[in-house]
C-alpha positions, -999 to 999 in steps of 0.1 A, spaced: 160 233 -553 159 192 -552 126 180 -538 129 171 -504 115 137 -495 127 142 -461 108 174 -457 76 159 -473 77 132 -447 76 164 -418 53 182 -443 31 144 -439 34 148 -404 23 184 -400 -6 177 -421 -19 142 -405 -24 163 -372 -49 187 -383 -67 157 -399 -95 159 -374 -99 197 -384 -106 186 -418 -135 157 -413 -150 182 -387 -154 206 -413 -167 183 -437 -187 161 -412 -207 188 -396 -218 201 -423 -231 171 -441 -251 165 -405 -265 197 -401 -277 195 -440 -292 163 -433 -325 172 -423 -329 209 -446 -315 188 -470 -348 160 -470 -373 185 -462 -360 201 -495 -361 168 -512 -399 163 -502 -412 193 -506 -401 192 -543 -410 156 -546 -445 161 -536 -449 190 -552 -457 218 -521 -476 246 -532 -457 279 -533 -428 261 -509 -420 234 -536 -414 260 -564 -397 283 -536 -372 253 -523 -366 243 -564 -351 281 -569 -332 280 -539 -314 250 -549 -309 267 -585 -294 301 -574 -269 280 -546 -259 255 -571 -248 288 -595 -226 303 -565 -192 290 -557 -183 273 -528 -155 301 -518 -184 331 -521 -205 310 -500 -178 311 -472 -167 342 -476 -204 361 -476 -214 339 -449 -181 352 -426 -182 383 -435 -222 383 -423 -214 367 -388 -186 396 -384 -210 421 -392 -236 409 -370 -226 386 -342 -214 409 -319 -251 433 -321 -265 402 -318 -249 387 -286 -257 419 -270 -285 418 -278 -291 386 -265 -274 397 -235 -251 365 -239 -213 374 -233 -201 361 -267 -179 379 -294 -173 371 -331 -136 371 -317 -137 344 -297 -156 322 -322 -140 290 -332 -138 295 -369 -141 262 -374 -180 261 -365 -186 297 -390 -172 273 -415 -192 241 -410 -224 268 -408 -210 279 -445 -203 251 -457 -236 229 -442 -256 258 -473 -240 239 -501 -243 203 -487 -277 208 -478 -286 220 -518 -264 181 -525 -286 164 -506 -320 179 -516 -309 167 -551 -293 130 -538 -329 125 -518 -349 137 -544 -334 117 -571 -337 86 -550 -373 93 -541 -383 90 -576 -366 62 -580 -393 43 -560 -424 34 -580 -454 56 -575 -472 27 -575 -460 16 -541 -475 46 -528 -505 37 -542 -506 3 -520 -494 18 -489 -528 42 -490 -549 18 -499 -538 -3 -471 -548 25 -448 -511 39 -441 -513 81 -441 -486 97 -461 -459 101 -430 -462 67 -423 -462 55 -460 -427 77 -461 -410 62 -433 -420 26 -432 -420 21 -475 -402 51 -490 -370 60 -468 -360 21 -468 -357 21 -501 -343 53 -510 -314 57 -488 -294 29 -502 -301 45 -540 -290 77 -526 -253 64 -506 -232 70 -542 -241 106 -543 -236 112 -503 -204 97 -512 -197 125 -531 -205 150 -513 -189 140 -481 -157 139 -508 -167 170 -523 -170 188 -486 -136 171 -478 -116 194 -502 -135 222 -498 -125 224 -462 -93 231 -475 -108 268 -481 -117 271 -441 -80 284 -439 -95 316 -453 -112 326 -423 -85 312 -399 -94 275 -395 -60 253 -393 -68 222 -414 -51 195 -434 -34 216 -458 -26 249 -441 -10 229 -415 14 214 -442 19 251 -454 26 265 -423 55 234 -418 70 248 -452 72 287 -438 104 284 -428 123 267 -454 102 274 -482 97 238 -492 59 247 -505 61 220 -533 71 193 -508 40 207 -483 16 208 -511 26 176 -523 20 162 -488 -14 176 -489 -25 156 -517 -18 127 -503 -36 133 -474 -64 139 -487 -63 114 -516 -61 93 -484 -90 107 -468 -113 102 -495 -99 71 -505 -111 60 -468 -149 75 -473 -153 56 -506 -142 24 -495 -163 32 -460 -192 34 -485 -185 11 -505 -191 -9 -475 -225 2 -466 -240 1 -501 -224 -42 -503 -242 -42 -468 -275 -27 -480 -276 -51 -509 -272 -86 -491 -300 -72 -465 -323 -65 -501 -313 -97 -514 -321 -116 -477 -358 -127 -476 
């Protein structure tokens, strides 16, 4: 069978129209993580008693488990237990009439929160210790110290690795067809059921998503060149 460039322009088509499946499923996660993900970060930066050391072997067994077990545990969990729960709630929801979509993001928001502890972390230390030295001693408490010196200038150090997770959450959304979610690349599949053109679907895929993460970089790209001519400003 000749490859179809015909078909991978359908397959293209097919594809492009679940793209706003695929950076919700990426998206939400990485906003949802946000805050777990800094309150990690801190409490292993500062060293928390008992929750430090408790947050540092979180981060080590979810970082050991792949992305797909994650999902699948995590669905599996929510079948078994979101109908009791509604009930007892006494809210009229089922698991069955869940969007899919949102048991993914909920999955998937596990592993990007473990990402960001580590971006935020690393980018806290990369801020002398000193200047938290001469934030106390100007008479600035710790929360204040953290907002006004610390964040500033660890959110541009930590943009590159974001990057990569947002890129990293990207293609693992591809998984979310698992559990029924209709995204960039089972759409192209689902074009190719008929004629069997898989190759020309799959193909069609990749380009999407090359595109889609292509678009991020450059997008943050953007905001680090931004960052830097504000720093360099006086």
């Amino acid at each position: 069978m000749n490859f179809s460039f015909s078909f991978l322009l359908t397959a293209l088509r097919a594809g492009a129209a679940q793209i706003p499946v695929t950076l919700a499923a990426a998206l939400i996660p990485l906003l949802i993580a946000l805050v777990p993900g800094l309150l990690i970060a801190l409490a292993r930066f500062f060293r928390v008693r008992v929750l430090g050391r408790l947050c540092r072997w979180l981060v080590t067994v979810v970082k050991g488990i792949p992305v797909l077990l994650i999902l699948m545990v995590f669905y599996l969990f929510c079948a078994l237990n979101f109908d009791p729960l509604m009930r007892a709630l006494g809210l009229p929801f089922t698991f069955r009439q869940t969007d899919k979509l949102w048991i993914a993001a909920a999955s998937l928001s596990i592993y990007a929160a473990v990402g960001l502890s580590e971006a935020f972390r690393g980018a806290l230390e990369s801020v002398a210790r000193g200047q938290f030295d001469a934030a106390y001693a100007m008479g600035l408490s710790p929360a204040q110290t953290l907002m006004r010196i610390v964040l500033p200038q660890a959110l541009p150090v930590s943009l590159p690795i974001i990057c990569n997770i947002l890129v990293m959450l990207v293609k693992a959304a591809a998984i979310a067809s698992l559990v029924g979610v209709i995204d960039v690349m089972n759409g192209a599949v689902i074009a190719a059921a008929g004629s069997y053109r898989f190759l020309e679907a799959y193909a069609a895929a990749a380009l999407i998503y090359w595109a889609l993460c292509f678009t991020i970089e450059r997008a943050f790209r953007w905001m680090e060149s931004r960052f830097a001519r504000q720093k360099e400003t006086p």
